[in-house]
NULOLUM-344511 format. One record per residue: residue number from 1; residue in one letter; y, x, z of N, C-alpha, C in turn. Coordinates in pm, whole numbers, plus 50000, padded with zeros to 5 digits. Atoms other than C-alpha are relative to their C-alpha. Layout:
N
R kolse roba  n_py  n_px  n_pz ca_py ca_px ca_pz  c_py  c_px  c_pz
R   NUM    A     Y     X     Z     Y     X     Z     Y     X     Z
...
// end
This chain:
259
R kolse roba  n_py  n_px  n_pz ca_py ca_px ca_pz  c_py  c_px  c_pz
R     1    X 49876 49932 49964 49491 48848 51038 50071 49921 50109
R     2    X 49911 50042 49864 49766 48765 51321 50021 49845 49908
R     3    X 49925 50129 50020 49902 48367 51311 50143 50004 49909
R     4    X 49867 49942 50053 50136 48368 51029 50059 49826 49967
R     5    X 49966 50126 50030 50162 47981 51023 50152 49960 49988
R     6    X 49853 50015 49966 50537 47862 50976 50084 50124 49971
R     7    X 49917 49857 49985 50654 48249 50964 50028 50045 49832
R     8    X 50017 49950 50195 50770 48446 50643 49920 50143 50021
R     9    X 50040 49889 50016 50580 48716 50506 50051 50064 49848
R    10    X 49941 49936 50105 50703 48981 50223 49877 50088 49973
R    11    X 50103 49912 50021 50434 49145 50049 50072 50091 49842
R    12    X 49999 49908 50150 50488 49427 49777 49890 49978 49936
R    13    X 50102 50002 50137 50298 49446 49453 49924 49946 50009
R    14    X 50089 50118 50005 50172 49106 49491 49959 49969 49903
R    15    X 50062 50024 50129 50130 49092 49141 49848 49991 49967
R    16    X 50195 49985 49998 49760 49212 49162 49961 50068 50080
R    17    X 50093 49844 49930 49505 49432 49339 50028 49917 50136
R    18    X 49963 50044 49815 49533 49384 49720 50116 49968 50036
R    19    X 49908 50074 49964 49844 49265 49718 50055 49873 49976
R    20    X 50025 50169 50005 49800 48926 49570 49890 49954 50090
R    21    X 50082 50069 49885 49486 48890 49785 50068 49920 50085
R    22    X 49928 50035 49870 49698 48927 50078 50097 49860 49975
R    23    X 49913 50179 50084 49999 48661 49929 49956 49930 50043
R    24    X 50110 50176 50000 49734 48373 49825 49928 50029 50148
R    25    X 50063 50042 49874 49577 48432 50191 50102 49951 50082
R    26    X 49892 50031 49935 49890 48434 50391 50079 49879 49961
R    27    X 49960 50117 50080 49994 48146 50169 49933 49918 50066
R    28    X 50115 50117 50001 49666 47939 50234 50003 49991 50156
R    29    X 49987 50032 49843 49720 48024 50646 50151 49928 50085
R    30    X 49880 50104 49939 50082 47831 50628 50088 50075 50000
R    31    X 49914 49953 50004 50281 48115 50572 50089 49967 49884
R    32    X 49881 50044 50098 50624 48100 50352 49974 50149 49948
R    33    X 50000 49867 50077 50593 48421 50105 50034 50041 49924
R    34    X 49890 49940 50088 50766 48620 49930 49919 50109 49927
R    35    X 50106 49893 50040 50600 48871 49697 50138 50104 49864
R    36    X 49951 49921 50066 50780 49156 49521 49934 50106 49872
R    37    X 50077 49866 50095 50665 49356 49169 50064 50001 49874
R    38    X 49952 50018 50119 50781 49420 48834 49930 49947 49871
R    39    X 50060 50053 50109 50514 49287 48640 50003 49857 49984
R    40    X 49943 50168 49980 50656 48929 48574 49904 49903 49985
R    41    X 50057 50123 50046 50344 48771 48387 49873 49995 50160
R    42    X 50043 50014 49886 50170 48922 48720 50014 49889 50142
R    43    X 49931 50081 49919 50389 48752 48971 49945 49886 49958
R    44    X 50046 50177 50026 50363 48421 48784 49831 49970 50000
R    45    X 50163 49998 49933 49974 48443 48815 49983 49953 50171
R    46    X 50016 50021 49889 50003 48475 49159 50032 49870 50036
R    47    X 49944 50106 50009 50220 48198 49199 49941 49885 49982
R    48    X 50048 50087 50028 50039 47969 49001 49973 49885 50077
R    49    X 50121 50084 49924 49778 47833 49257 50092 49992 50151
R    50    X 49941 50028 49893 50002 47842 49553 50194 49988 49991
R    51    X 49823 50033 49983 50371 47672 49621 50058 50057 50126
R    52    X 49902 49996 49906 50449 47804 49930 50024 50217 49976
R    53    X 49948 49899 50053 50482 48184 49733 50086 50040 49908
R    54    X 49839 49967 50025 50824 48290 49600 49957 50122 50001
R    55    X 50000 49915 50082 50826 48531 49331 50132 50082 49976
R    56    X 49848 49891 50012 51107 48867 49292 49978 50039 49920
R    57    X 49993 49869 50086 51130 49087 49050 50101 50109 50082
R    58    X 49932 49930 49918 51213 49412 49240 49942 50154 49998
R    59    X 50046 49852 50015 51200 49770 49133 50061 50058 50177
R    60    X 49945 49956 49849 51190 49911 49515 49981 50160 49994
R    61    X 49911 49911 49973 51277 50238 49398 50141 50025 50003
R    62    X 49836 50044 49984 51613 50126 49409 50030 49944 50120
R    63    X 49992 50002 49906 51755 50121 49736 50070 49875 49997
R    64    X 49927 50123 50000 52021 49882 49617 49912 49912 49981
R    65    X 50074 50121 50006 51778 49629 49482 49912 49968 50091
R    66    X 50069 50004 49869 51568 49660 49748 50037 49924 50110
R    67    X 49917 50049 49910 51857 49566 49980 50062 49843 49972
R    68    X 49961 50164 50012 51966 49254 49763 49853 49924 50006
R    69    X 50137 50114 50043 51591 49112 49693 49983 49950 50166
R    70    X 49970 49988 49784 51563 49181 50106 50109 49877 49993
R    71    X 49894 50105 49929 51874 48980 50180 49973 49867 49914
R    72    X 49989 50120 50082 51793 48721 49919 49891 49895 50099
R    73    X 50129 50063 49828 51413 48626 50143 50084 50013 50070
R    74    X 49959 50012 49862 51624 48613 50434 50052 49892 49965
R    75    X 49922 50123 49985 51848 48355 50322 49953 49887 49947
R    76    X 50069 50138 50039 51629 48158 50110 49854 49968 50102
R    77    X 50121 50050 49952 51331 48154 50313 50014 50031 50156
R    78    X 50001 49953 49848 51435 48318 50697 49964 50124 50008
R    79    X 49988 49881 49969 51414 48620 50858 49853 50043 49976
R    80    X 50116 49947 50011 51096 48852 50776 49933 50047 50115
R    81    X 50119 50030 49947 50811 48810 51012 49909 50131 49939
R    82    X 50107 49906 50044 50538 49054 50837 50087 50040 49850
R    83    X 49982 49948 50142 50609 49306 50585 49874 50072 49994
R    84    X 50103 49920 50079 50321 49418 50370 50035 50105 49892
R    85    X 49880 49935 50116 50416 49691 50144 49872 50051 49918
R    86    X 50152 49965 50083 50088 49749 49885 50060 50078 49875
R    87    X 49991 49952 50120 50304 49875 49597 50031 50127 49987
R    88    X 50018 49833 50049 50234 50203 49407 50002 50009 49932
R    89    X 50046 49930 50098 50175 50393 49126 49924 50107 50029
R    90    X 50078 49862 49966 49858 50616 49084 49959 50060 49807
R    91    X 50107 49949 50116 49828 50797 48755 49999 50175 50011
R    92    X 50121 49877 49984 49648 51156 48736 50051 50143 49869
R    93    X 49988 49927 50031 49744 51481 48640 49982 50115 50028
R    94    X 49986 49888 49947 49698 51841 48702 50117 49980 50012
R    95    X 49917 49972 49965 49976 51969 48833 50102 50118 49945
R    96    X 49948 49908 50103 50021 52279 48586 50075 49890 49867
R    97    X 49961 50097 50139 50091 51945 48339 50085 49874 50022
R    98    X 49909 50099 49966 50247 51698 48556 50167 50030 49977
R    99    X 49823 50001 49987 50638 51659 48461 50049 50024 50117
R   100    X 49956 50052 49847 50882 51680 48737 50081 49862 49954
R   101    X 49928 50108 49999 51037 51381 48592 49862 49867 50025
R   102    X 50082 49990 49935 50676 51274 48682 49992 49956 50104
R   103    X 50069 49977 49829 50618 51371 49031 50139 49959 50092
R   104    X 49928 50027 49870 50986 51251 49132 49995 49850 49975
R   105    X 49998 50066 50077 50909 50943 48963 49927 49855 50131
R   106    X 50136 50007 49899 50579 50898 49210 50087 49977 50138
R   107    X 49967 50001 49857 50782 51003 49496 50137 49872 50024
R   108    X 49918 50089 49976 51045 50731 49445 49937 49878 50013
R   109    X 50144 50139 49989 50759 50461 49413 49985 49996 50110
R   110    X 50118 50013 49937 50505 50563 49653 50093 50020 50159
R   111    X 49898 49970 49866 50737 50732 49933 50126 49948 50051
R   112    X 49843 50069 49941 51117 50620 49911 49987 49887 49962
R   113    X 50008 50151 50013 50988 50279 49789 49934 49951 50147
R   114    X 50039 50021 49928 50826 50273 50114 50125 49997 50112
R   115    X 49924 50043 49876 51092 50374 50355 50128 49907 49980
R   116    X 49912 50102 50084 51367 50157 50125 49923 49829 50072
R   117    X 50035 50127 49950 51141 49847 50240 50017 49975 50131
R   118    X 49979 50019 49818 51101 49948 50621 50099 49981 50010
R   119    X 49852 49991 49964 51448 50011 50637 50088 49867 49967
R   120    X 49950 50080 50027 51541 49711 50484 49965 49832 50089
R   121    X 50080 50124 49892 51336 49465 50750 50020 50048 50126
R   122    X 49971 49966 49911 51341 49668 50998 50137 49946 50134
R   123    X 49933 50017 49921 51645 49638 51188 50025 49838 50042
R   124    X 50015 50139 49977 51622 49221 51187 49903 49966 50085
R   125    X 50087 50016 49914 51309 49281 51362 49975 50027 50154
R   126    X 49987 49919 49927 51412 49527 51603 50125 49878 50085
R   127    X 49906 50132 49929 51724 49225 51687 49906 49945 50055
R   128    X 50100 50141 49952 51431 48972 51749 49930 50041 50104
R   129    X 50116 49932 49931 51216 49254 51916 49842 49904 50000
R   130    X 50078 50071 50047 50973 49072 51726 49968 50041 49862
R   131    X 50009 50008 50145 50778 49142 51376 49916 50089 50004
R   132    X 50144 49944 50013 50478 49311 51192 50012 50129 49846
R   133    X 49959 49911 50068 50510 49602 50928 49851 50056 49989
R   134    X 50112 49993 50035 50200 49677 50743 49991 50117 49872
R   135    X 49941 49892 50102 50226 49981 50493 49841 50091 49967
R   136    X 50105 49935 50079 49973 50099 50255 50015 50200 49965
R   137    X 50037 49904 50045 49930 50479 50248 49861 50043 49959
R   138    X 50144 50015 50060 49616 50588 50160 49890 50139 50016
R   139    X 50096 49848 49988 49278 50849 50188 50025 50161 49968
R   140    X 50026 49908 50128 49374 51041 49930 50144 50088 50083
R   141    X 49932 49907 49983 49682 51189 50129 49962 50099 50113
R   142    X 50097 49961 49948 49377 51311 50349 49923 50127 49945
R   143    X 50149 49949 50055 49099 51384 50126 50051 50031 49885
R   144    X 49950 50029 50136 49247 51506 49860 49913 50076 49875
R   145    X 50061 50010 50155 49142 51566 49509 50070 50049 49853
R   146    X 49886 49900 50131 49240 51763 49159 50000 49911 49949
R   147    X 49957 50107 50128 49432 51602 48925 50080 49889 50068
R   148    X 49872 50104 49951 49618 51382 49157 50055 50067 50110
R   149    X 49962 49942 49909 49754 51629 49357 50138 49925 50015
R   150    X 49831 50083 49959 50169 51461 49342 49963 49879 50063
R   151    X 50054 50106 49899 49983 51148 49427 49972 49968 50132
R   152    X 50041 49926 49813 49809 51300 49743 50162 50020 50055
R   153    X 49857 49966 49909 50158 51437 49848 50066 49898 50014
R   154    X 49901 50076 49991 50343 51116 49773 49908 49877 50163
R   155    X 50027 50114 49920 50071 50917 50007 49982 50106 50137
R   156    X 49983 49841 49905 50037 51255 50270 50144 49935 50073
R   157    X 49861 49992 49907 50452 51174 50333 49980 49830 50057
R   158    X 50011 50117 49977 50355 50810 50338 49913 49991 50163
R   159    X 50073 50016 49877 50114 50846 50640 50059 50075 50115
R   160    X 49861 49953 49873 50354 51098 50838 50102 49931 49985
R   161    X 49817 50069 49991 50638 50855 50752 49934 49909 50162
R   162    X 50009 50110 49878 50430 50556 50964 49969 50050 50092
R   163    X 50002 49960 49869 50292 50756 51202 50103 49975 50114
R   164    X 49908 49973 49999 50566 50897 51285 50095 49851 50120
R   165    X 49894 50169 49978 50752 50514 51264 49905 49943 50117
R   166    X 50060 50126 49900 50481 50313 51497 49996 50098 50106
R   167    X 49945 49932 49917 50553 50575 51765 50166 49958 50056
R   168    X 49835 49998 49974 50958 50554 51739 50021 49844 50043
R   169    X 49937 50107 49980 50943 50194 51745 49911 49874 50121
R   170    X 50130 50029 49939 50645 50146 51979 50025 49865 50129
R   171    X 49942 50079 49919 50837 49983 52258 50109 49893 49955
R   172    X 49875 50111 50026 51116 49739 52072 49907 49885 49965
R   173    X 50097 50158 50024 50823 49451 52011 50003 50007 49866
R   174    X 50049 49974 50157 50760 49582 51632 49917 50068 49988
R   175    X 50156 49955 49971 50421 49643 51589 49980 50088 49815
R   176    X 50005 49945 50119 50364 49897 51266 49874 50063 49959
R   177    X 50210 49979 49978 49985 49939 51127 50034 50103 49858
R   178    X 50038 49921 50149 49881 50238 50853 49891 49969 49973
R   179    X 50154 50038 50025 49619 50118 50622 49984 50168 49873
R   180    X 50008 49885 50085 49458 50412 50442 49867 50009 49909
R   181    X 50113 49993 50074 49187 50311 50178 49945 50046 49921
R   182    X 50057 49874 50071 48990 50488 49986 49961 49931 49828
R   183    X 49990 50056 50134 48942 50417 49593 49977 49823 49986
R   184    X 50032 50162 49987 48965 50028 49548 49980 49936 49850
R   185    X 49998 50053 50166 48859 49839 49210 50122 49892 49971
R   186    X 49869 50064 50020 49206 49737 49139 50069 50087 49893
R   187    X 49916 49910 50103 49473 49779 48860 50042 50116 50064
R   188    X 49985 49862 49963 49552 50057 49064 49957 50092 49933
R   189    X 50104 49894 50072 49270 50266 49000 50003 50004 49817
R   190    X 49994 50016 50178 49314 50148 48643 50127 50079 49948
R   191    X 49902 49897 50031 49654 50351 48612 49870 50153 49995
R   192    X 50035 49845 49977 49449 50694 48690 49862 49983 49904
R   193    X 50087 49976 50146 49168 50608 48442 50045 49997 49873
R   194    X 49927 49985 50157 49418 50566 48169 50083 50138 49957
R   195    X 49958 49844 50019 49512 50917 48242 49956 50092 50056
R   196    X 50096 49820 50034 49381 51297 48312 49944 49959 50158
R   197    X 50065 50084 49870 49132 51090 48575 49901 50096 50034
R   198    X 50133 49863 49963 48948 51300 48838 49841 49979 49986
R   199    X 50114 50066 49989 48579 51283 48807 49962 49916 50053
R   200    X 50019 50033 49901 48498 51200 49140 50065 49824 49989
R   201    X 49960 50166 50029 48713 50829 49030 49916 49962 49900
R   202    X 50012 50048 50102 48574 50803 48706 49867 49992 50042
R   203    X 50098 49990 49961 48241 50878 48868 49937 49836 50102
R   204    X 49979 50076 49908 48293 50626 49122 50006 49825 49931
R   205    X 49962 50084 50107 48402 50372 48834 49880 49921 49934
R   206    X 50122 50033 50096 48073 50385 48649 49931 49979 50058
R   207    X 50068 50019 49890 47855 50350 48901 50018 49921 50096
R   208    X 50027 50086 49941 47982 50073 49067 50070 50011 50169
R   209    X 49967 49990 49816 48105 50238 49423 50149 49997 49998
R   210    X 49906 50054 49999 48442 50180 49363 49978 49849 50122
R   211    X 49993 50107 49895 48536 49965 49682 50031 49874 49971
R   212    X 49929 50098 50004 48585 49602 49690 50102 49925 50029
R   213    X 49833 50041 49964 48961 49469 49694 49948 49921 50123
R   214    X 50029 50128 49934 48804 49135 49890 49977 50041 50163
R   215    X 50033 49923 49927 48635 49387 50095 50062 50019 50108
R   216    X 49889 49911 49908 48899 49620 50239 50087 49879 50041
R   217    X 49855 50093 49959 49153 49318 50291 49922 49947 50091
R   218    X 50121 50053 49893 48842 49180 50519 50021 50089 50068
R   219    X 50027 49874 49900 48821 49534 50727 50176 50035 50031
R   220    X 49826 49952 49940 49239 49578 50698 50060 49868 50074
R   221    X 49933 50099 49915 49296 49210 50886 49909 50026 50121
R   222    X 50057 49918 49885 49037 49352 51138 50073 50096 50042
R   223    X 49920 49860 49922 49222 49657 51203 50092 49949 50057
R   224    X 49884 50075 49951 49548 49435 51254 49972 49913 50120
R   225    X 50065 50128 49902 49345 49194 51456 50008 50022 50138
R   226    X 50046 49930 49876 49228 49425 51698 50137 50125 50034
R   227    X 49928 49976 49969 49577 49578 51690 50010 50184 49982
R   228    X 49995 49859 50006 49506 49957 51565 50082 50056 49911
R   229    X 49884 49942 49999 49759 50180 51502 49990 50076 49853
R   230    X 50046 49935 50123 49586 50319 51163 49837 49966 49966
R   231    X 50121 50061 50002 49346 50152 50974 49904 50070 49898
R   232    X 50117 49930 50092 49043 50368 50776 49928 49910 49935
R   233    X 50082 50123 50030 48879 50063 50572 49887 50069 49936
R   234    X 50135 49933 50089 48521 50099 50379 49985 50126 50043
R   235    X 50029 49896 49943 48440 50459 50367 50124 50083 50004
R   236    X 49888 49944 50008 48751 50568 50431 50022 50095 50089
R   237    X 50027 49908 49857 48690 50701 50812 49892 50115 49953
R   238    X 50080 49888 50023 48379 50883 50675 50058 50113 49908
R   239    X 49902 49902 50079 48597 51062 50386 50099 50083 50089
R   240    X 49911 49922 49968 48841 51161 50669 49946 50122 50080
R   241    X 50099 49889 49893 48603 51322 50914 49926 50083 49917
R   242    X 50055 49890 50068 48420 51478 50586 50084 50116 49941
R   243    X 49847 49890 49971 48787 51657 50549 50014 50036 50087
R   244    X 49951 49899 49894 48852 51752 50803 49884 50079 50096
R   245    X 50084 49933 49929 48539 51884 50925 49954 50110 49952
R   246    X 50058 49862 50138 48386 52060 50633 50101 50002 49888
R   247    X 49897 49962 50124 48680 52144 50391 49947 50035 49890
R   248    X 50073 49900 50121 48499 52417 50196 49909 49923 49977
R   249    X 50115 50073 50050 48210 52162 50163 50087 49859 49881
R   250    X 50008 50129 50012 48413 51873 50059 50110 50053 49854
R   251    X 49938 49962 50147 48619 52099 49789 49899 50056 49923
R   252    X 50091 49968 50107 48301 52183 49616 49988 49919 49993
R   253    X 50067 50114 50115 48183 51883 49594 50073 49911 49904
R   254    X 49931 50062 50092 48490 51741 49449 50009 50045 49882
R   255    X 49952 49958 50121 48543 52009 49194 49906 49993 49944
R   256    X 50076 50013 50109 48184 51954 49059 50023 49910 49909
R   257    X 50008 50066 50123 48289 51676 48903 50075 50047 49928
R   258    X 49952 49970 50093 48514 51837 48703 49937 50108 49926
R   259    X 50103 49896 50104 48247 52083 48548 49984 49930 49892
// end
């Protein structure tokens, strides 16, 4: 990834999955880090093995908390340098069965926990005309799939949010990357097998093709590296071009697994 030596970085849902990767790497390259999640015995895991990561507790569907945990890294550690934003929730429902207390539940996570973070770094960066903004949406608001349809929509607004954003902000010297990966063997995926899980995951599960966390964080500091504007990791590019090319092909083959 870019030189983060000396600089701070803020990563969401560092607790586990690809967002502690990131942390303990950015840690081990000299960065000062800050990691945000609500799973506390998570955090302190992370933590453990590296001192120069600084642990939050920070529900970032809350705009307010969002805004104090934000101002808190600024003053204890300096102004934010790279924001990573990895945290989600994915669990699995039709949509005839999903709650709406549910699906607004998702969209305060996955979507307004997202622009709650930009918004909260943002404008410090935009002063400096300096800084890096790294935001996890994902395949699936692509390629999508039954049974996680609110999911798809919540990561769908997530990829027109950055678009969108690394356009508007293209010229102020804030560089903004979409990573968009495709099933990863992380507690993630472990939310949507503990509930009405689509084949096509559970399929994916047993068999081993479930992507590697180690993996994608290898192919998503490449994308950053080389400075692209949206990053497709593993088979993530082939899933998008098999959407969007053959539709009717790529919704049969999903719904067989649910036979």
């Amino acid at each position: 990834m870019i030189d983060m030596n000396g600089k701070v970085a803020l990563v969401t849902g560092g607790a586990s999955g690809m967002g502690r990767i990131i942390a303990l790497r950015l840690a081990g390259r000299g960065a000062r880090v800050a990691i945000f999640d609500l799973n506390e015995q998570g955090l302190q895991d992370t933590t453990a093995g590296a001192g120069a990561i600084t642990a939050y507790r920070c529900d970032i569907s809350s705009l307010q908390e969002v805004e104090a945990r934000v101002a808190e890294v600024m003053e204890q550690l300096g102004p934010v340098d790279l924001l990573v934003h990895a945290a989600a929730l994915m669990p699995s429902h039709q949509l005839s069965e999903h709650s709406h207390e549910g699906m607004e539940k998702l969209f305060r996570i996955n979507y307004f926990g997202t622009t709650y973070m930009v918004r909260a770094v943002l404008p410090s960066m935009q002063a400096r005309g300096s800084g890096r903004i790294i935001a996890f949406g994902s395949i699936a608001g692509i390629a999508l799939v039954p049974k996680m349809g609110a999911y798809c929509a919540t990561k769908a607004a997530v990829n027109a949010y950055m678009e969108v954003l690394q356009n508007e902000i293209r010229d102020s010297g804030v560089r903004a990357h979409l990573v968009c990966p495709p099933a990863v063997n992380t507690p993630l995926v472990d939310q949507t097998l503990a509930t009405d899980t689509p084949g096509s995951i559970k399929e994916s599960k047993e068999s081993g093709r479930l992507a590697d966390p180690e993996k994608i964080v290898d192919a998503i500091e490449k994308g950053v590296a080389k400075d692209k504007d949206i990053i497709y990791p593993g088979e993530a590019r082939l899933l998008y071009l098999w959407r969007a090319l053959l539709p009717g092909l790529w919704w049969k083959t999903v719904m067989k697994f649910e036979q």
